[in-house]
Every structure is written in structure tokens, then in C-alpha cells.
C-alpha angles and dihedrals in degrees: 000000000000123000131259116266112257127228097266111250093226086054088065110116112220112329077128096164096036086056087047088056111041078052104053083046093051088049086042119029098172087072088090105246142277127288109196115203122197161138116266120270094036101124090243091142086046093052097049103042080057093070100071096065091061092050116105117252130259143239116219132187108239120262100005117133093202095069086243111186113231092232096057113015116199099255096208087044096149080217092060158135077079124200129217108278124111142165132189124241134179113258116275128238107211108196106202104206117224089241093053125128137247084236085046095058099044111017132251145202111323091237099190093058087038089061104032101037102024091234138133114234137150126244106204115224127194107307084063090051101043090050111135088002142075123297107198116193105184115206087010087172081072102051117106116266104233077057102056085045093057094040091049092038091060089035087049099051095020086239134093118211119204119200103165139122095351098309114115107189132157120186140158123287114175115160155149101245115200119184118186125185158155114265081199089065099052147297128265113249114254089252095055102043081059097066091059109083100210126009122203120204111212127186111167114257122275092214124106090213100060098038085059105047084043078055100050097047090042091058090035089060090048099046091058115358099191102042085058104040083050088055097062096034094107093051095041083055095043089056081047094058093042091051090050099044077051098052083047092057099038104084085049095052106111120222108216120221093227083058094039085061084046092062103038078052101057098044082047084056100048082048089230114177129235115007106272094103100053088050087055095045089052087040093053091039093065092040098058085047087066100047087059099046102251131149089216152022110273125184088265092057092050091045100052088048087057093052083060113025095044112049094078097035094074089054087114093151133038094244106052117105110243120245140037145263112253089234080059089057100045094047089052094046090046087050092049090048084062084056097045093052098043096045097259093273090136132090118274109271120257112252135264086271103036105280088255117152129222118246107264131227136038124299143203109290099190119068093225119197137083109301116244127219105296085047096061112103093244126149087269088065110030098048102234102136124175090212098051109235133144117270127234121265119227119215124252114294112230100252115244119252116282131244141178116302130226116248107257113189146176122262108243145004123311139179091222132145107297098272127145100242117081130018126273153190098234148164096244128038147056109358100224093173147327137256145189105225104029145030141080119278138008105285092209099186084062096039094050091045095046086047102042100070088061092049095110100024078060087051094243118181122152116064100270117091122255098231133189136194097250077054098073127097134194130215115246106210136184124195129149128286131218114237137214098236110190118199122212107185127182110231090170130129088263089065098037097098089123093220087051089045088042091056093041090049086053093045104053093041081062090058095037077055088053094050098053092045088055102047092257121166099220139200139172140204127192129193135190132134122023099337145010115262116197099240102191127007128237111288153142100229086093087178084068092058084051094056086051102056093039081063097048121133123202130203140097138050122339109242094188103160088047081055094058101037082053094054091042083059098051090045089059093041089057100038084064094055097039114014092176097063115084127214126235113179121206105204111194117186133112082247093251109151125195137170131217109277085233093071090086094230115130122245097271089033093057087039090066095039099055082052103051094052089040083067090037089056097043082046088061094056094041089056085050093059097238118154112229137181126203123214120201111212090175122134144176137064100290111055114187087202083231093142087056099059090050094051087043082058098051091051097239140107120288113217137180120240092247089055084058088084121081087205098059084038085056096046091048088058094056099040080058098047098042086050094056090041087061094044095052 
């Protein structure tokens, strides 16, 4: 049957630097591949699944699984000794789902032949298929992360290894590896962004002009696919030539040395770290040499590989936003000319900000000290005034610097999204056991041990196994699960003293950090005055929650028990929409409770008020079976233990913010244990 016609990728509207891209990594595939950002609705899959059919065709050697060429065969092909025969094919897109398994990327036993043969084969999985072709991996942000490890590691050295179930294979696995994703539904770790050697941002144009002409393409090509296909086919072969004749030229375009300094300059500059930067701007720069039909790297060609290789490259946080300014740019590229013309003899140049570097390691979260007097707990602060008027706002208090967080997790065992928080049964992961009515995937040790003692009663005698149903064995796994960790956080008066906000800001930015870093979907709510407010939805863009609380503003009443009737209404709502993934809520506050003034209760009266519903409220979570984790945020000489009782109430542990670092945990530990060393 023969395969439905593709949107022509010359019939693409805009998208000017995506379609630079996808075409410098099909002349040079050894430049590591495209991710495409982007908003939703911006044709990025489109654009993409239109390359393969520029690309030139194969040959391929007959009847091997591994996509060998005929020319240069793969020497350690699991399919070979190979013959002679060979056939040519066009190159393959390989689309990777986000739910595919570790077995389903790189192969694993061929169970069938296994079982029925006894004997030991490979079943290739979709790094063979996507050799010398396109490996598309859609949402790639999504995508577990064992599994973008695997996927960069083969793109990065152009072979898969297999070390699984008694199968030990290598093969080739060259390929041009194209990510797109959501930036609303997370971020990419670092690492990770790394990987990808140039990255594309899309948003869909603001002109009339353009949205309508993207419109009527688009209906024309559903209204009749191969007319229009057939409409842009001689464009669509003229591309083809012109990618081929640059794949020819590639390997003969000469890298000057004065342009080789140029580069090294400019990924000095951006203060990048390791070299692979600097081999994929080279790598680009040649590439796009070639595309133009140059025998050697010119200035153009290094610029426009800058304005590709380097964006993502400066993502050192996980909140920074990726890319760079264009005065950035120019500043850096007017820095490295200086480079390219001297020789290159002097010092690499500072970078566009300065080239300072932020103070390292972790730092005390929690302001210490007596409070002064906007610290005390009077009616200023706290919001209880007897006239009732509104009380001021403070501004946003700078967050303290960040540190290591403490791993928070989750009692118990869940069946949650893949994460790296709290423990899981999973798909993928440590077998722990196996089991005859659940589980994911065959456990074959326990299958072929509960099957060989019948072999003869079942009147086995060639060399394959006689199996039966009540045989079989699944493989009981555990992994690690991503949470939905809700933040409350008391923005009150009580809190406003701007050194206490400023370590609770810190604090919970390092946990924001954590969560990101674990797969985490995150939200926050605030209250202060006379409410809660959610602050931030549940979500899994953790660098939005930080925004927020960079913007947060402190002042007025506490409204504790609205906080956490706030947050107990969240927690259901997501349940509904996720019932897997399993909540875990951060309160931070000092534990202090108040009631509006209206209510007519006297001062000691509405004290214990506010009190009483504040428990109500943490009994309801607690009921709900919802973890949960205090912190008390509380300083000063004198301590009231308020956070206590109300973690007491929810039914979860109560910490310090300086327990919140897993540096100062960890140097608790060994002062203990050196201390008892020195004792025995």
C-alpha cells in the first residue's frame, strides 16, 4: 500500500530558521540533531515529517534488518556476514512515541524464537530502523528520561549497545535526531538540552498576511493530498539535488584557522561549558558552507551557526529562560573578530555580562537572629486592626540563594507518572519479584523455571520449550514516580519581615529546583489577607511557579485554615484529573492563625478561633490521605511550636528551614557520627 502523500516541505510558510536547521543536519548529520520549541498549533510535526522525503535514497544490503550500506558494511552488524545483494529504498522517518519501552527503542530477546526454538536472537528495535534516516521523537520533553539518555547516548556515538536479558549486541545507529516540544509542559533538563545540537524556537506569525496564506495551503492539502503534493514536487526535488550536491561538498570545505579561533571565541564568550559547543558550531559552520556552495568557512556561515548551536547552551539553571538577545550576539561576534584577525594570543574574551560568577554552595535559609521591630508579631504586621483598615503590602522580598533540597517523598508505594521522587510500581526499573496475575512484561527466569519440571510429563522433544498459560510470569518492578507537590505558603504580615520572606523565597525556589529536576507537576497558593488565592496551577513548567514567587508580595492577616481548605480543594480536583499521581503539600508558614476582625470575637476569643479551624482544615487533609511536610519558618528567641501542632494535625513530618538542605542534613550526620566516633 503506498503511503500517504506528505505536506511538501517547500510548501511550508515561514518557519525560516527550523527549515535552516532540519537542512544543515540532513547535509551534516554529525551536528546532533534539531530540537524544535514551540507553542502549540505551529505545524512543527508537519514541518519535520516533510524532510524525509528530501532526503536522498539508500542503499541498502538485502535482508538485513540493520539498514547496512553495501559499500561499507557495519563489521559488528548482528545480521552479518552479509552477501552482495542490495536494493535502494527511500530514507525512513521513525516517529518514537512518548509511551515506548526501553525493549521498544533498542531492541531486545526475540521472545517468540527464544520459546519456541531455544534459541538466543535479537529482535531490533528503533534505533535499527531509524539507521541513515530520521528518528522523530514528538513531545520529547515527555519522554522518560532513561529513555532520552539511551536515544542522545547512540545519536551521540552513531551505535546502539544492548546489554539485556542475556543478549549483548552493538550496531550501528546513525541517525538525524529531531525533538519537538511544548515549553508549557516542561523544560528539558540542562543535561539534556545539551545533547541536542541545535535547538529552533517557533510561535506562529502575527501577520495577516502570512496566517492566511498557512490556512489556505493547509485546506488546499486536505481537500486533495496528492494534487497538492504533486504541485510542489519540483520544488521539493530541486531542494533534494541541492542537499545531495551539499553532502557531496561537505567532507572538502575547509575550516580556517582564523574562523576556528572565531568560534572557540564565541563559545568562550557565552561562557558555555565543555566543547561540545564549539565542535557543533564548527560542525554547522561547515555545513552551512556547503549549503551555500562555498569551499570554506566564511564569518556568515559562523554567525548563523551561533544563532543555532548557542541559545540553549546558556540554559545553566533551570530557571533561565533558553536563548539570547540579538545585542548579546553582536557584542560577542564583534569580541571574537578581534580573535580571528590577531591570531587569537590574547585571553578569551568576558562575557556579554561580565563573566562574574555567582557565589557557590548552599547557604543559610533561615535569617537567624532576634527579630527587630518589624519582625514582632504586633497589630502593624499581623494585620489585626481594630479599625479595620487594609493593611499595607511589602514588596517582594529578593529570594535567598538557593541550595540543595532534601528529598521529600511520598509514604508509601504509588502507580504514579515515571519521576524520580517517591517510589513506584513501574514499567521500567528495578525487578524486585515476579508474579502470575499482574505486572508489566514477561519475567522469563521465572517463566522458564516454573515450565522446565513438566517438560517430559508434557511429552517435550525437540529443543523449544512446551509452554502453558498458567506458565507465564510477570515482572514485578519498582522505579520512582513524579508527584503533584503543592506549595501553601503564608504571605502574611507575620511573615513580612523582608530577611524571614527572603529565606522562605530562597527556600522554596530550591524545592521548586528539586521538583523540576524529579518530573514533578507543581502548584502554589498563597494567602494573606483576608483569602488564599492559587497562585499557580498545577503544572509541570516548574520555572512559571518560580516567576511567581519571585513576584510575591507579603502583608496583612493569615488566613491559615482558608490556605488549607484552598489546597484540599486543589488536591480533589487533581485527583480527578490524574488519579496516579499522588499529592504531596509543602506548607510553609511560622503556624500563626487569625480571623477576620469582623467576626465580633474578642482578641483571645479570634486567636483561638483562627486556631481551631486552622486543625479542622489540616484534619481534613489528613483524612484525605494526603502527605504533607511543615515547614516552620518561625524565628526569634521566643518560638510558640505552632507549626508543630499543625503538623501534628496533617499527620507529616514538621522541619526547619535549615533542615530543608541536604548539605546542612548531611553535615548534621557527620558531626554526629564524628562525635560518637570520638566518644567510643
Amino acid at each position: 500500500m503506498a503511503a500517504a502523500p506528505r505536506f511538501p516541505f517547500t510548501a511550508v510558510v515561514g518557519h525560516d530558521d527550523l527549515r535552516l536547521a532540519l537542512l544543515l543536519n540532513a547535509v551534516h548529520p554529525r551536528i546532533g540533531g534539531v530540537l524544535v520549541r514551540g507553542e502549540k498549533g505551529t505545524a512543527k510535526s508537519t514541518v519535520v515529517r516533510a524532510l524525509a522525503s528530501l532526503l536522498p535514497p539508500l542503499d541498502v544490503i538485502d535482508d538485513c534488518r540493520f539498514g547496512c550500506a553495501p559499500q561499507a558494511p557495519d563489521p559488528q552488524c548482528p545480521d552479518g556476514p552479509h552477501g552482495c545483494a542490495a536494493t535502494q529504498r527511500p530514507a525512513q522517518l521513525v516517529e518514537l512515541p512518548v509511551g515506548a519501552t526501553e525493549d521498544r527503542l533498542i531492541g531486545s530477546l526475540d521472545l517468540e524464537r527464544a520459546l519456541t526454538e531455544g534459541v538466543r536472537a535479537f529482535q531490533p528495535g528503533l534505533l535499527a530502523a531509524a539507521h541513515r534516516g530520521v528518528l522523530y521523537v514528538d513531545e520529547v520533553n515527555l519522554l522518560h528520561d532513561h529513555l532520552v539518555d539511551l536515544l542522545l547516548d547512540a545519536a551521540a556515538m552513531g551505535r546502539a549497545h544492548v546489554e539485556r536479558e542475556g543478549v549483548s549486541v552493538s550496531h550501528a545507529a546513525s541517525f538525524l535526531l529531531v525533538g519537538t516540544m511544548n515549553p508549557e509542559e516542561g523544560e528539558l533538563r540542562p543535561q539534556l538540552l545539551d545533547r541536542f545540537g541545535l535547538t529552533v524556537h517557533v510561535v506562529a506569525s502575527r501577520e495577516v498576511v502570512t496566517r492566511t496564506e498557512v490556512v489556505r495551503r493547509r485546506l488546499a492539502f486536505e481537500a486533495d493530498p496528492a494534487g497538492f503534493a504533486a504541485q510542489w514536487a519540483a520544488a521539493d526535488a530541486e531542494l533534494a539535488a541541492r542537499i545531495a550536491a551539499a553532502r557531496s561538498r561537505v567532507d572538502s570545505v575547509a575550516l580556517p584557522d582564523a574562523e576556528l579561533r572565531r568560534i572557540s571565541a564565541l563559545c568562550a564568550s557565552f561562557d558555555v561549558d565543555g566543547m561540545r559547543a564549539d565542535l557543533v558550531l564548527a560542525r554547522t559552520a561547515v555545513a552551512h558552507a556547503a549549503w551555500r556552495g562555498a569551499d570554506a568557512v566564511a564569518e556568515s556561515d559562523v554567525e548563523a551557526a551561533a544563532r543555532l548551536a548557542l541559545p540553549h547552551r546558556r540554559r545553566r539553571d533551570p530557571f533561565d529562560e533558553p536563548g539570547m538577545a540579538e545585542d548579546q550576539l553582536q557584542q560577542a561576534l564583534a569580541e571574537a573578530a578581534e580573535h580571528a584577525d590577531d591570531g587569537g594570543d590574547d585571553e578569551p574574551p568576558e562575557g556579554p555580562d561580565g563573566g562574574g560568577q555567582p557565589p557557590e554552595g548552599p547557604t543559610e535559609p533561615d535569617g537567624g537572629g532576634s527579630e527587630g521591630p518589624e519582625n514582632s508579631e504586633g497589630p502593624e504586621n499581623s494585620g489585626e486592626h481594630g479599625n479595620g483598615r487594609a493593611p499595607a503590602d511589602h514588596p517582594p522580598a529578593a529570594p535567598a540563594p538557593a541550595f540543595r533540597a532534601r528529598l521529600l517523598e511520598v509514604p508509601g508505594l504509588g502507580d504514579g507518572a515515571p519521576g524520580r521522587r517517591s517510589r513506584s510500581r513501574a514499567r521500567s526499573g528495578r525487578t524486585t519479584r515476579s508474579s502470575t496475575v499482574d505486572g508489566h512484561g514477561l519475567h522469563l527466569p521465572a517463566t522458564l523455571a516454573a515450565a522446565a519440571p513438566h517438560q517430559v510429563a508434557r511429552g517435550r522433544s525437540g529443543p523449544g520449550l512446551v509452554l502453558r498459560g498458567d506458565d507465564l510470569r510477570r515482572a514485578i518492578r519498582e522505579g520512582r514516580e513524579g508527584n503533584l507537590v503543592l506549595f501553601a505558603v503564608d504571605a502574611s504580615g507575620s511573615m513580612a519581615a523582608r530577611e524571614r520572606m527572603s529565606a522562605v523565597s530562597g527556600a522554596v525556589l530550591s524545592l521548586l529546583r528539586d521538583a523540576y529536576q524529579r518530573r514533578d507537576k507543581v502548584g502554589v497558593v498563597t494567602f494573606r489577607g483576608d483569602s488564599a488565592e492559587l497562585a499557580l496551577p498545577p503544572t509541570s513548567s516548574v520555572d512559571i511557579a518560580a516567576a511567581r514567587m519571585r513576584q510575591l508580595r507579603t502583608g496583612g492577616r493569615t488566613p491559615l485554615a482558608d490556605g488549607l481548605l484552598r489546597v484540599h480543594r486543589v488536591v480533589q480536583t487533581e485527583r480527578m484529573r490524574d488519579p496516579h499521581r499522588r499529592p504531596l503539600v509543602v506548607v510553609l508558614t511560622d503556624g500563626k492563625a487569625t480571623v477576620p476582625v469582623e467576626s465580633g470575637l474578642t482578641g483571645r476569643l479570634r486567636a483561638q478561633r483562627a486556631v481551631d479551624d486552622a486543625l479542622r482544615s489540616a484534619g481534613l487533609l489528613a483524612a484525605a490521605d494526603v502527605a504533607s511536610v511543615v515547614v516552620d519558618c518561625e524565628s526569634g528567641p521566643v518560638r510558640l511550636g505552632l507549626a508543630g501542632r499543625l503538623a501534628a494535625a496533617l499527620g507529616g513530618a514538621c522541619l526547619r528551614l535549615t533542615e530543608l538542605s541536604a548539605d546542612n542534613v548531611a553535615g548534621v550526620v557527620r558531626a554526629v557520627r564524628d562525635e560518637n566516633r570520638h566518644a567510643a
